[in-house]
C-alpha positions in Angstrom: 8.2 111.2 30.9 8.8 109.4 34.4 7.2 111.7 37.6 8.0 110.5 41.2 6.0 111.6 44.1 7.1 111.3 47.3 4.9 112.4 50.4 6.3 112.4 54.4 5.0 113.7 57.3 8.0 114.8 58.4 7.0 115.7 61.8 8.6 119.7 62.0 10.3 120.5 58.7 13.0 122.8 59.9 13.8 120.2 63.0 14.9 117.7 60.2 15.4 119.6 57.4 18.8 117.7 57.2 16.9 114.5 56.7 14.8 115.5 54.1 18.0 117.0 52.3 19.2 113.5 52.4 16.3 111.9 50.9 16.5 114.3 48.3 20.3 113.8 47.5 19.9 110.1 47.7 16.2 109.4 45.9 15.9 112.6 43.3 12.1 113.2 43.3 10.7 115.0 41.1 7.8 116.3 43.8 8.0 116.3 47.4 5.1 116.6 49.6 5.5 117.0 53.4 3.0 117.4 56.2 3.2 118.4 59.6 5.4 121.1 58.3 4.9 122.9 62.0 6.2 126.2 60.5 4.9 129.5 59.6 5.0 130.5 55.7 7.6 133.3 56.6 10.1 130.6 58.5 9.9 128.0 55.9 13.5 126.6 54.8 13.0 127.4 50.9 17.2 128.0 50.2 17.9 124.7 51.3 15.5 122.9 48.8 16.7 125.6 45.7 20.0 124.9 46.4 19.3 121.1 45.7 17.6 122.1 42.4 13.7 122.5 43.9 12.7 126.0 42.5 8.9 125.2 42.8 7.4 125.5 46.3 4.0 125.5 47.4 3.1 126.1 51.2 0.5 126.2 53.9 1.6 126.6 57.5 1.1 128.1 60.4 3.2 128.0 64.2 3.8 124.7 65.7 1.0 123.1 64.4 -0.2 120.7 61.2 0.6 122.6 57.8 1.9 121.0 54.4 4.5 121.8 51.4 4.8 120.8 48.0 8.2 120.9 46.4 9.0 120.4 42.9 11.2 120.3 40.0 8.3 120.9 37.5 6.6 124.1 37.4 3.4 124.4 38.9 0.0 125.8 37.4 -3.0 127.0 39.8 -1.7 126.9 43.5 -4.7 126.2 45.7 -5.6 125.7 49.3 -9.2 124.4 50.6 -10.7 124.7 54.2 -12.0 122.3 56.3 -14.3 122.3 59.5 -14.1 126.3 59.7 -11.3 125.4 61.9 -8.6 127.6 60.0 -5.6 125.4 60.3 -3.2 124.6 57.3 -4.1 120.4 56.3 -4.2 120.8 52.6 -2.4 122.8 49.4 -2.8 121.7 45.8 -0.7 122.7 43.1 -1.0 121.6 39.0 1.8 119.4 37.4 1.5 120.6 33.3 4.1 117.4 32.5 1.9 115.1 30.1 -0.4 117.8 28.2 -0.8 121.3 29.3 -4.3 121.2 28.8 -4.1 118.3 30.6 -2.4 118.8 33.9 -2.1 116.7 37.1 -3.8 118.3 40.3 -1.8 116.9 42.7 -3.7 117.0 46.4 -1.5 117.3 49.6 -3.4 116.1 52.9 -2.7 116.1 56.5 -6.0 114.3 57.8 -6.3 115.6 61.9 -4.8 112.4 64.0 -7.7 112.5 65.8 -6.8 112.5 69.7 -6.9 109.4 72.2 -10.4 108.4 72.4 -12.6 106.9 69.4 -16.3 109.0 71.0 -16.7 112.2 69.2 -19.3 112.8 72.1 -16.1 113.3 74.9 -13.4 113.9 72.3 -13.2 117.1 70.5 -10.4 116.0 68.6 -12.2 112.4 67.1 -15.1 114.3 66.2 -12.9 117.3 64.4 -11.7 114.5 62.4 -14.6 112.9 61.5 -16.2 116.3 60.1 -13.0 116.9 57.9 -13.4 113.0 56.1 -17.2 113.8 56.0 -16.5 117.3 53.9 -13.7 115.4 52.2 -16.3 112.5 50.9 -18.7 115.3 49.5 -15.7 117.3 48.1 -15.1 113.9 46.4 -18.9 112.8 45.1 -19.1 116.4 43.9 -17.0 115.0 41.1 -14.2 117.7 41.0 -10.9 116.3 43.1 -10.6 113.5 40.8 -11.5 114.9 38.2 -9.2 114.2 34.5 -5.6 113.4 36.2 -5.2 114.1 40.1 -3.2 112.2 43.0 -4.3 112.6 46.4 -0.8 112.3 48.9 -0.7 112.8 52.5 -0.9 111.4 55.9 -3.9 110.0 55.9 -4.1 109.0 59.9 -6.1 106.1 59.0 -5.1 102.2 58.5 -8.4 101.1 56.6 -6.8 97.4 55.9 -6.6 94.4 58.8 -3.2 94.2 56.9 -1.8 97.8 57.6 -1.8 97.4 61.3 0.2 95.0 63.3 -3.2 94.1 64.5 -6.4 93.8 63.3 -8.0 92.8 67.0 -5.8 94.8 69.1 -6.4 98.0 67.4 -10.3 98.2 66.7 -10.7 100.2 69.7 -7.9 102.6 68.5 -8.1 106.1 66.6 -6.5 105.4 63.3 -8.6 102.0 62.9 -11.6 101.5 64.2 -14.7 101.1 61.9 -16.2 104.3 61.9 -13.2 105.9 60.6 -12.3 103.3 58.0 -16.1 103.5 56.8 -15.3 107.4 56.3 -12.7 107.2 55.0 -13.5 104.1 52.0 -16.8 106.3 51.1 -14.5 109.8 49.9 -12.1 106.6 48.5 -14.9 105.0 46.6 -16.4 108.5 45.1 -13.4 109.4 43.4 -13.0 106.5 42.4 -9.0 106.4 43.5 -7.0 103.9 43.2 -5.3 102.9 45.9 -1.3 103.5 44.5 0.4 101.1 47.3 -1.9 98.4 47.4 -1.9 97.9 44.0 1.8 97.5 43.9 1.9 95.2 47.1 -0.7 92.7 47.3 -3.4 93.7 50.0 -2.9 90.1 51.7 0.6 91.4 52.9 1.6 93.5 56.0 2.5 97.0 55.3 2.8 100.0 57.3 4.5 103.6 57.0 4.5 104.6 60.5 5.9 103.1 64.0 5.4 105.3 67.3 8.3 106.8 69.1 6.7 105.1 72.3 8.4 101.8 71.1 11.8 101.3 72.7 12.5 99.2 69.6 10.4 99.6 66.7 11.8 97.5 64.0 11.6 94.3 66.4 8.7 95.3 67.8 7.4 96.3 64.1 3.8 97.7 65.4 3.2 99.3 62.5 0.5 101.3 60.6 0.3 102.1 56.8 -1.1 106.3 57.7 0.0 107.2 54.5 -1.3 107.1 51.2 -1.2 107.8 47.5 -4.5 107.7 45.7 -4.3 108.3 42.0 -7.4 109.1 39.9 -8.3 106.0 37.5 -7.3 107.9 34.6 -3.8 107.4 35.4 -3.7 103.6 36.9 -2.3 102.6 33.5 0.5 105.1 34.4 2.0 103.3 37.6 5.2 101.7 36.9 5.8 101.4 40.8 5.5 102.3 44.6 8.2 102.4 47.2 8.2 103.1 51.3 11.1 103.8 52.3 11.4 101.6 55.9 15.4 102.2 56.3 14.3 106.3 57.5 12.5 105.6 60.3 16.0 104.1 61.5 17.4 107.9 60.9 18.7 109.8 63.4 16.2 111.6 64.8 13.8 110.6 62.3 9.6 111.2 62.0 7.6 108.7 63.3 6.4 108.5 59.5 8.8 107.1 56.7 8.5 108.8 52.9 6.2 106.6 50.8 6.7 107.0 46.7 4.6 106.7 43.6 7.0 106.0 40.0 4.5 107.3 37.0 5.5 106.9 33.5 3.5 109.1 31.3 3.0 108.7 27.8 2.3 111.4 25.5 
């Protein structure tokens, strides 16, 4: 069978609930995951995405802050959500996909990594060093051997560029939270234990520009294009064979009233 996976951060879920019925209605996939839901569990929008044929929902929110979803076509197994940094706020929900064997099933991972604040020195920034202890706990969680473990895919807004190629630039943003080393070193060590593969970049050669999110403090981003690549799709190795394609869908950022994040996609085709 053929499994897309789409994962946005769409910045407030019932603010643009409208856009993400679009999407839907336009690119059919078969799971949606979306962070920076901003919504408590009791307030989240689940008619809309029934009526458009997403029965399955999985969700971890809270008010006005961080939270994801997981919507599906396909049934899910074990629901699960994991803690990080005692802090008690809603960055991560994983749900099982039984489509190739149902002793077999895809643990599919849903992250929303903390941004990290303004200033890259966890001594004077809360924030920075919040997000360093979550990709610290998410490295061991990874070299314990169980999140990519048989078939998982890790989704989710990232809020890290690791590539000179997934920011406009290299130079400029070394000294910025989302790319400077320390982060990026984090971040490739919970890569390397899985070991992932990195979906996009496999797809899209890593000598080329590509990024997934432009700030709403640009007066014109597609001219400007200062972009970074924030989100991500790490498959387990088990099912690299599997990846027919990867899309990121540039044209939503030009939505009205869009996220500052467009949706990103992995195509699977799944033998068996």
């Amino acid at each position: 069978m053929n499994l897309k996976i789409t994962s946005w951060n769409i910045n407030s879920v019932r603010l643009r609930i409208s856009l993400v019925e679009k999407f839907l209605r336009e690119h059919q996939p078969d799971v949606l995951c979306l962070q920076e839901t901003k919504c408590r569990d009791s307030e989240f929008p689940f008619s809309n995405f029934r009526k458009l044929g997403y029965e399955h929902i999985a969700i971890h929110g809270q008010k006005g802050y961080h939270g994801v979803a997981t919507i599906s076509r396909i049934p899910f197994g074990i629901v699960d959500r994991k803690g990080f940094c005692d802090k008690g706020d809603c960055r991560h929900i994983s749900v099982e996909l039984a489509v190739q064997d149902p002793h077999q099933p895809i643990t599919l991972h849903n992250f929303y990594i903390p941004a990290g604040g303004d200033e890259p020195d966890p001594e004077v920034n809360e924030k920075f060093a919040h997000k360093l202890q979550f990709l610290d706990e998410l490295a061991h969680w990874t070299e314990s051997g169980s999140l990519a473990a048989n078939h998982a895919v890790l989704v989710g807004d990232l809020n890290i560029a690791p590539l000179e190629t997934d920011v406009w630039s290299h130079k400029s943003l070394l000294s910025v939270v989302s790319h400077t080393p320390i982060e990026v070193e984090k971040l490739q060590k919970a890569f390397s234990s899985g070991p992932w593969v990195d979906a996009l970049r496999t797809k899209i050669p890593p000598a080329e520009k590509l990024f997934t999110w432009w700030s709403y403090r640009s007066p014109n981003w597609e001219a400007a294009n200062k972009g970074r690549r924030l989100d991500h799709i790490w498959l387990s190795q088990s099912l690299e064979s599997s990846l027919a394609g990867v899309e990121v869908l540039k044209e939503a950022r030009g939505w009205e009233r869009p996220s500052d994040h467009v949706p990103v996609s992995a195509m699977l085709n799944l033998r068996g």
